[in-house]
C-alpha positions as CSV (number, residue, x, y, z in Angstrom):
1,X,170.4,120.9,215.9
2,X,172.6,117.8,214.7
3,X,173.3,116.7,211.2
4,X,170.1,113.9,211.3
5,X,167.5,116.1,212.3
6,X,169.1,118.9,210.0
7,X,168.5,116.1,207.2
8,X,165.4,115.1,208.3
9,X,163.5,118.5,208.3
10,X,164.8,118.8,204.7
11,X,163.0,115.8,203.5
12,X,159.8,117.0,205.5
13,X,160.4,120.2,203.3
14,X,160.8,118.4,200.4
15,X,157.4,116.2,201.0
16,X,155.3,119.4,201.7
17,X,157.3,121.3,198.7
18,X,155.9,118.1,196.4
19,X,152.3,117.6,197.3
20,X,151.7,121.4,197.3
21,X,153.2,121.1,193.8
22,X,150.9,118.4,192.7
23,X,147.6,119.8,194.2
24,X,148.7,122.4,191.5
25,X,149.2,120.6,188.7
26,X,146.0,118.5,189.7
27,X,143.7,121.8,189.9
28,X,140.6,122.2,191.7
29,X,137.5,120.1,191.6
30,X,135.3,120.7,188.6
31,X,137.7,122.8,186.8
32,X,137.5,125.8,189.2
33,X,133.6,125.8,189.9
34,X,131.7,124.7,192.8
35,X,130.0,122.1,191.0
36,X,129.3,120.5,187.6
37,X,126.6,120.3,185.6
38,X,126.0,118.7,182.1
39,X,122.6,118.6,180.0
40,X,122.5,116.0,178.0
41,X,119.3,114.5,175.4
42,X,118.0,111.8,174.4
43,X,117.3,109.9,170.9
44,X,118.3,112.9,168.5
45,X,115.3,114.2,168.3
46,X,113.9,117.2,165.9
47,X,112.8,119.3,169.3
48,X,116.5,119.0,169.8
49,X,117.5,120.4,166.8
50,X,115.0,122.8,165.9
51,X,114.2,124.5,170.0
52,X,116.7,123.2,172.3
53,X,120.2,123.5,169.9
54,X,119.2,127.5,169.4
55,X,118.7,128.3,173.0
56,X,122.3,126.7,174.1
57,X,123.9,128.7,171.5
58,X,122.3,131.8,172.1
59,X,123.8,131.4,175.6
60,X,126.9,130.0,174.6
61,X,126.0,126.8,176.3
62,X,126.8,123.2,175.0
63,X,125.0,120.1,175.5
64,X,125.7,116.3,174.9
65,X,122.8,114.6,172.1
66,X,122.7,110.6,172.4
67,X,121.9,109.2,169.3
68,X,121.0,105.6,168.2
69,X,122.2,105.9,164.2
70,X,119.5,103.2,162.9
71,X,116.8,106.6,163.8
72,X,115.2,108.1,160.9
73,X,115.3,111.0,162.4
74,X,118.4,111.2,162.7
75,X,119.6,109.9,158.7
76,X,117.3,112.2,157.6
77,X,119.0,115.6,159.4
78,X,122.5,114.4,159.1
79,X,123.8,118.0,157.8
80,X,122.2,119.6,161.0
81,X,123.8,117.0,163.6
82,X,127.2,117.7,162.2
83,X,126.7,121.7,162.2
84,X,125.7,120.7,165.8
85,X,129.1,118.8,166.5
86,X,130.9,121.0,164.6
87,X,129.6,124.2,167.1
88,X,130.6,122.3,170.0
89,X,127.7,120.2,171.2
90,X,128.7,116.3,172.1
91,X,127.0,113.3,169.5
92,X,127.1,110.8,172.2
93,X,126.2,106.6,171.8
94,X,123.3,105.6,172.3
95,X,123.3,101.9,170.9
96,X,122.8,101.5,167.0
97,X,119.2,100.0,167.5
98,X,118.6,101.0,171.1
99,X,117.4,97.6,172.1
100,X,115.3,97.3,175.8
101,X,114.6,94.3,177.2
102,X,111.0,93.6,175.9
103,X,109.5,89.9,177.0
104,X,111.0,90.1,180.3
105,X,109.1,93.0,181.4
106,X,105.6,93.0,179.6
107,X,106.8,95.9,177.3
108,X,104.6,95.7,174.2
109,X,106.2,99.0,172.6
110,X,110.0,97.0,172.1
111,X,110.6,95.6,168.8
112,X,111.1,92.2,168.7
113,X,113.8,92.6,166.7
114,X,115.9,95.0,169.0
115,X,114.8,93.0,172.2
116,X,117.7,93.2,174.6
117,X,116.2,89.6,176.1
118,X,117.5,88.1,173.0
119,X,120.6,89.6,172.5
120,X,124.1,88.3,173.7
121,X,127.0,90.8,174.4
122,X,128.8,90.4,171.3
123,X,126.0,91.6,169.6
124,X,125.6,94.3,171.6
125,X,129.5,95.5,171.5
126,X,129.3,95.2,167.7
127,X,126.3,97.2,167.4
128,X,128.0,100.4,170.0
129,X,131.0,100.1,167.7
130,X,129.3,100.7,164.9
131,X,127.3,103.5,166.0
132,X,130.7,105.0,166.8
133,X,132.2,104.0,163.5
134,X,128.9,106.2,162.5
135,X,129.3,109.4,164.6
136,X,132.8,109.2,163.9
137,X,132.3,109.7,159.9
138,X,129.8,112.9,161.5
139,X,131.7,114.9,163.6
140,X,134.7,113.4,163.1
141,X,135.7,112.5,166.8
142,X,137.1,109.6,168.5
143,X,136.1,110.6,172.1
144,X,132.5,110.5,173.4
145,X,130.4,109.4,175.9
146,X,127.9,106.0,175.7
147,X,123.9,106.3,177.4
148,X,122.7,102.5,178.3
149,X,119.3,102.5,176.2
150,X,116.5,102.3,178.8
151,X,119.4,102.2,181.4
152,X,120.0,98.8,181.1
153,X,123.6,97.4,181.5
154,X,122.3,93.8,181.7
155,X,122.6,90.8,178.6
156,X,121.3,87.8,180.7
157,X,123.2,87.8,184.2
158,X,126.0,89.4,182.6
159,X,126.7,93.5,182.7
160,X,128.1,94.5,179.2
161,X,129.7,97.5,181.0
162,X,133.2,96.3,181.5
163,X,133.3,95.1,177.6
164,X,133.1,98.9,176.3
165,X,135.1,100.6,179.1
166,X,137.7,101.1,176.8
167,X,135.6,102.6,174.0
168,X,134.4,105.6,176.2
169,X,135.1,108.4,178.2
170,X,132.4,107.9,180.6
171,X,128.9,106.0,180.6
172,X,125.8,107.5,182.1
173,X,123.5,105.4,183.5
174,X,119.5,106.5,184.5
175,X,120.2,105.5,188.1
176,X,118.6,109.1,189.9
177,X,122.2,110.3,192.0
178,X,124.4,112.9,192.1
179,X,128.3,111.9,191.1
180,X,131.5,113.1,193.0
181,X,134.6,113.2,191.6
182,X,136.6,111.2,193.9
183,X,133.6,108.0,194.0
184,X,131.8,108.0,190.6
185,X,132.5,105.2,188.8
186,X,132.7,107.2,185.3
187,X,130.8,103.9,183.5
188,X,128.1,103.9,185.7
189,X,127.4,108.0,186.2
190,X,123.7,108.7,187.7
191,X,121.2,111.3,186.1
192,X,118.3,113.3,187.2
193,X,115.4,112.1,184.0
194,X,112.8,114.8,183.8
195,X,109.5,114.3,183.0
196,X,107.1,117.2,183.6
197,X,109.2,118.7,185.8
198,X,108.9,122.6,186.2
199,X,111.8,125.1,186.4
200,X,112.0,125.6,189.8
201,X,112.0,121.8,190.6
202,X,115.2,121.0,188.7
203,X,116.8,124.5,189.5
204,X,116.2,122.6,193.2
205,X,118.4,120.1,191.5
206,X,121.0,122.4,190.5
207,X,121.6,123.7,194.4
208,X,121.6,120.3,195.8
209,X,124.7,119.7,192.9
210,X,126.2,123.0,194.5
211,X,126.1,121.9,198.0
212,X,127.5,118.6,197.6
213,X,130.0,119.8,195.4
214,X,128.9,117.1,192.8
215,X,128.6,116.6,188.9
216,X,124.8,116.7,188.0
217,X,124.0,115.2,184.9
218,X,120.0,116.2,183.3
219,X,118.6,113.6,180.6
220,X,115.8,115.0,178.3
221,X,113.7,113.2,176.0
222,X,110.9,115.9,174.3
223,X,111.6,119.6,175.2
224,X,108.4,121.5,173.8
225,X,107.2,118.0,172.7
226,X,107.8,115.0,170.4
227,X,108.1,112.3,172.9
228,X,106.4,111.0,176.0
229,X,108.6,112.0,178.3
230,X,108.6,115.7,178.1
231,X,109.4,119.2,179.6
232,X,107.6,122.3,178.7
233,X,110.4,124.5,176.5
234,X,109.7,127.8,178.3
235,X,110.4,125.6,182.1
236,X,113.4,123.8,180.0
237,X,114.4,127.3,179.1
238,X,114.3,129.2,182.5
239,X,116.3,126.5,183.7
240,X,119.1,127.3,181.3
241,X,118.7,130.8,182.0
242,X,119.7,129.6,185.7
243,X,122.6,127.8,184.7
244,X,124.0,130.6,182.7
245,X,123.2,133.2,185.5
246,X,125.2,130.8,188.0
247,X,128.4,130.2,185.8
248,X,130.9,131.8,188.2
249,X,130.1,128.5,190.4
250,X,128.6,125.8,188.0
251,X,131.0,124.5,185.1
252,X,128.8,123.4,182.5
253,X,129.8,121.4,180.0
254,X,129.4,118.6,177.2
255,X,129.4,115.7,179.6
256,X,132.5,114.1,177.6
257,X,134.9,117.1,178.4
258,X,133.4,117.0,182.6
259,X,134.1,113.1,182.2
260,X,138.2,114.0,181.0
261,X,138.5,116.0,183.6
262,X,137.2,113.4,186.3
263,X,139.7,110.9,184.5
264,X,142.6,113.6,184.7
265,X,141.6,114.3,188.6
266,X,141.4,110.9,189.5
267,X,144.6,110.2,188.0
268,X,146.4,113.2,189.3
269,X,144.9,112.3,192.4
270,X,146.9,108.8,192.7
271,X,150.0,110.4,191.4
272,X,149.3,109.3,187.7
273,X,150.6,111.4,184.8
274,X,147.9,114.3,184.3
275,X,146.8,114.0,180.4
276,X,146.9,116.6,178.2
């Protein structure tokens, strides 16, 4: 073997030697597991609080709460929220107001004053940054997650999306998909809303998440109750029961610390510093 072919099997070495390095450092998809999976709720509700907060922690579960800080609901249970935070569950952004668009669609429940048809994108990025400012001064964290009230990303023709990308870790969305780790665009993440559903019909869910190899993300309103949109609490609860009984292939997690680890995968994945 001459000197040039000598030198070039060494940088083939090197090359293999390098990328098996970095699939190392990278880790595995979804943090070891087959798939992810994060529950998150909507509108900081009591239900939340009072049924669905003692049934995560009984299983040593955690779940991501989107709250919009102008709810009474939430001012007047301030103390539990951050006992919530503080035991690991995720205070996530759900707009100060929560506006919807109203006119535009016929819907006579919006208040006028919150109308998303009438808003412009300044107000809107003021309001999210001072429902952070808020959640901030609760739990005491400068990381979280953002859910688009009503799923809406649009002020006029313009998406407000790419004018709080740098204020969150990720963004979900209320578009029905799963989200892989190599595709999803983390501002724009898809979610399974149930409404009515029984166990077995989101455990379904679940095993689609598993064969894909995908992040499923669940949105809740009333568990047990408390808003229209609702899931009986002993089906809600059988489907945690699931989840738990499945951990060895499902990570579940506060969708914040699933989103980090997409960012740190993705970035790994083009050779970017990992973050730590």
């Amino acid at each position: 073997m001459n000197m040039f072919r000598i030198k070039a099997l060494i940088v083939i070495l090197m090359l293999v030697g390098a990328d098996l390095s970095a699939q190392q450092e990278c880790g595995s998809e979804w943090n070891g597991k087959k798939c992810a999976v994060a529950i998150t709720y909507d509108d900081g509700l009591n239900v939340h609080l009072d049924h669905v907060i003692p049934v995560l922690d009984s299983l040593e579960l955690k779940g991501t709460f989107y709250i919009s800080g102008s709810s009474a609901k939430f001012s007047g249970r301030m103390d539990d929220w951050r006992l919530a935070a503080d035991n690991g569950h995720e205070l996530g952004n759900h707009g100060l107001f929560h506006p919807c668009h109203g006119k535009s669609l016929n819907r006579d429940w919006v208040n006028p004053d919150f109308d998303l048809d009438d808003y412009t994108v300044g107000r809107m990025v003021r309001e999210i940054g001072v429902n952070n400012t808020l959640l901030k001064a609760i739990d005491g964290k400068a990381e979280r997650t953002y859910a688009y009230p009503c799923g809406e990303l649009m002020i006029g023709d313009v998406s407000y999306t790419d004018f709080i990308r740098d204020d969150f870790i990720a963004g979900r969305t209320t578009e029905r998909k799963l989200n892989s780790i190599d595709e999803a665009d983390l501002m724009k993440l898809g979610t399974f809303s149930m409404n009515g559903q029984r166990a077995d019909e989101m455990i379904a869910i679940v095993e689609s998440a598993l064969q894909q190899g995908a992040l499923l993300v669940f949105l809740f309103h009333g568990v047990g109750g408390e808003h229209g949109a609702n899931v009986e609490l002993s089906e809600h609860n059988k489907l945690l029961d699931f989840l738990k009984k499945n951990e060895k292939d499902i990570w579940i997690a506060p969708l914040v610390e699933i989103a980090k680890y997409m960012h740190e995968y993705k970035g790994c994945s083009y050779n970017a510093p990992i973050k730590k």
